[in-house]
N, C-alpha and C positions, 0 to 999 in steps of 0.2 A: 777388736775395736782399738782405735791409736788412743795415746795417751791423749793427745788434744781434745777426741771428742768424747773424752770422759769427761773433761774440766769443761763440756757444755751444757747449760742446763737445759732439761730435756721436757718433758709432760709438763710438769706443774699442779693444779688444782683447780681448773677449768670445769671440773663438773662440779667438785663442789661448789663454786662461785657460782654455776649454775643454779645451783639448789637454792641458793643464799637468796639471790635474785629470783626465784619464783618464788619464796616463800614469803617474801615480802610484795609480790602482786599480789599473792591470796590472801593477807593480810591487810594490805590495803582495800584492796575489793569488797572484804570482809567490812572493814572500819566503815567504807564509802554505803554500805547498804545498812548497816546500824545508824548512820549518820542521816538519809531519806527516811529510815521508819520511825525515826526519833526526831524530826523535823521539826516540831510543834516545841518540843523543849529546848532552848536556847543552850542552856547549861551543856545537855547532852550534844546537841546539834556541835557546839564549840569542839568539846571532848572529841569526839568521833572524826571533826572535820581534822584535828592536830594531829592524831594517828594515820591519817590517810598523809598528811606531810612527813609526818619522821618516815611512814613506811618508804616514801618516792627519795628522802634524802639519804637513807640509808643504801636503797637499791642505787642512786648513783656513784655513790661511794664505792660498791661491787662494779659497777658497769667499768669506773676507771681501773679499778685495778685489773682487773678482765685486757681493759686494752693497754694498761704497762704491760701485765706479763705475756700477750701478746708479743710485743717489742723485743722481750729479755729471753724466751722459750726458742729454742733451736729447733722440738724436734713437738709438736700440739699431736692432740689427741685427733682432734679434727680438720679441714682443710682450713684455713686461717680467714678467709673470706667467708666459710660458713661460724666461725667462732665471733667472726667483727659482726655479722649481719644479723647471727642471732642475739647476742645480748644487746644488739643495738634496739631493734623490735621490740626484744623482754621490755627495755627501756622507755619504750614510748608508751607500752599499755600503763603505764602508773605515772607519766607524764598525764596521760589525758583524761586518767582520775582523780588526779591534783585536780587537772584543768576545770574540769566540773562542778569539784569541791569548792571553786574559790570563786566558780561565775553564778552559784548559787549566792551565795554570799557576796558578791558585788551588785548583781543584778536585783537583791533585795527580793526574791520569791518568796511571798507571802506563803502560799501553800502548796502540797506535793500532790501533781493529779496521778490519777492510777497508771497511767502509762509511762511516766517515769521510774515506779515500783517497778512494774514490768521489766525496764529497760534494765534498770537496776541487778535485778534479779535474774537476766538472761548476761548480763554484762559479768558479774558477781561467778554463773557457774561459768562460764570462759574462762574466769581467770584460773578457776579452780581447777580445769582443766587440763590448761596450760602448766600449772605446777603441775600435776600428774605426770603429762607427757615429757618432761624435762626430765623427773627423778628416772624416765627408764633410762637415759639418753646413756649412762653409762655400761648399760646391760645390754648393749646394742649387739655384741656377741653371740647372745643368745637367741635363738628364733622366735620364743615364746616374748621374750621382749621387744621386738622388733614389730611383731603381730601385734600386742598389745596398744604399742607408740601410735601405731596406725591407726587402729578402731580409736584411740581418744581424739585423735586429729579428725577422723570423723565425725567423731561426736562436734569435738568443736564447728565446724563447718555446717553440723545442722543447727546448733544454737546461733550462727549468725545468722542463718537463714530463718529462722523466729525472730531473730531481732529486726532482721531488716522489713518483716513484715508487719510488727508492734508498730516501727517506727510509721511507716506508709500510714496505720491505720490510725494512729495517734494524729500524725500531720492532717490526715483527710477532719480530722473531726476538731481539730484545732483551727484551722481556717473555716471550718460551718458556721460554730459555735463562739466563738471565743471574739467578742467586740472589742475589749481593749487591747489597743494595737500595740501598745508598750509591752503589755504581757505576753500577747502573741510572739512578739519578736522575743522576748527572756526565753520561750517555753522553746519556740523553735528551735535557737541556739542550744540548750539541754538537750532535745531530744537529739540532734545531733552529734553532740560530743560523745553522749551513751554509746548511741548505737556504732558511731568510731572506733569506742571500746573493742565490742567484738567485733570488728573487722582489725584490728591491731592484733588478736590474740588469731585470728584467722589467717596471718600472714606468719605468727609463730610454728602456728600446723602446721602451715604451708613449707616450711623452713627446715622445722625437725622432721615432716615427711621425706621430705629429697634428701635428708642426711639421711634417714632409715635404710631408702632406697640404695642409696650410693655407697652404704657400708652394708648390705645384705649377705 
């Protein structure tokens, strides 16, 4: 190795920032389903909503340094477009946890119908999911990790396929049911943001599986 490309910096801490950033989805994911089942309590509903904001301010704090040391790293652990695409993905699933958090609270939702819970709750293991699948990303080495990555990518990909069907079945009964039309539109907008959840964290799957594949 020449002198020069010793004085280059080389890996860096890309998977730990990984880590960093998925534990702060499941955290906020976390906050954002204490925050719907606690609904009715203001106090609490407050509490839970400000946790789901530090978790999203803090993961962009990660997402930027991800893309300095992007800029500054010579030699990544992964292909540099799969390192830009992933944490940019990681990123948007606690964007549109905020997003949820703060259209409940603008849109002035009196109360939470059960298919929000629902959405909630299939949105919430996604995310949990997604951290899973990230902590093997460094174990990519090993076969047993690799296999693993894959079956939670799976997993994930059936929880969006529950959500997507929550959501259909919420809409069909929301347009039966639901006369006031102010409300209909606040509930629509929700159940959509939810169910975007997991298709965000379904596009993570999607992401870490082609790395799996590609470093086999």
């Amino acid at each position: 190795m020449s002198f020069f490309s010793k004085l280059l910096p080389r890996e860096g801490n890309f998977f730990e920032l990984f880590n960093e950033h998925a534990g702060q989805i499941s955290e906020g994911a976390r906050a954002f389903m204490l925050m719907i089942q606690n609904y009715n309590d203001p106090v609490l509903r407050e509490r839970y909503a400000d946790e789901v904001n530090k978790a999203e301010h803090h993961a962009d704090r990660v997402t930027a340094e991800v893309n300095r040391m992007l800029h500054r790293t010579f030699i990544t652990p992964l292909d540099r477009e799969q390192i830009h695409g992933l944490i940019n993905s990681m990123d948007d699933i606690l964007d549109l946890l905020q997003d949820a958090t703060e259209t409940m609270s603008l849109y002035d939702v009196r109360s939470i119908p059960e298919e929000v819970l629902r959405l909630g709750e299939l949105s919430s293991r996604c995310c949990e999911r997604v951290q899973h699948a990230v902590s093997l990303l460094p174990k990519l080495r090993e076969a047993e990790a690799g296999e693993a990555a894959i079956r939670v990518c799976e997993e994930i990909d059936r929880l969006e396929s529950d959500a997507d069907r929550v959501m259909r079945a919420a809409m069909s009964r929301l347009f039966r049911e639901q006369e006031d039309v102010r409300e209909l539109i606040k509930l629509k907008t929700i159940y959509e943001q939810l169910e975007s959840i997991s298709d965000r964290c379904e596009d993570v799957a999607n992401l870490i599986e082609g790395i799996v594949l590609e470093n086999a």
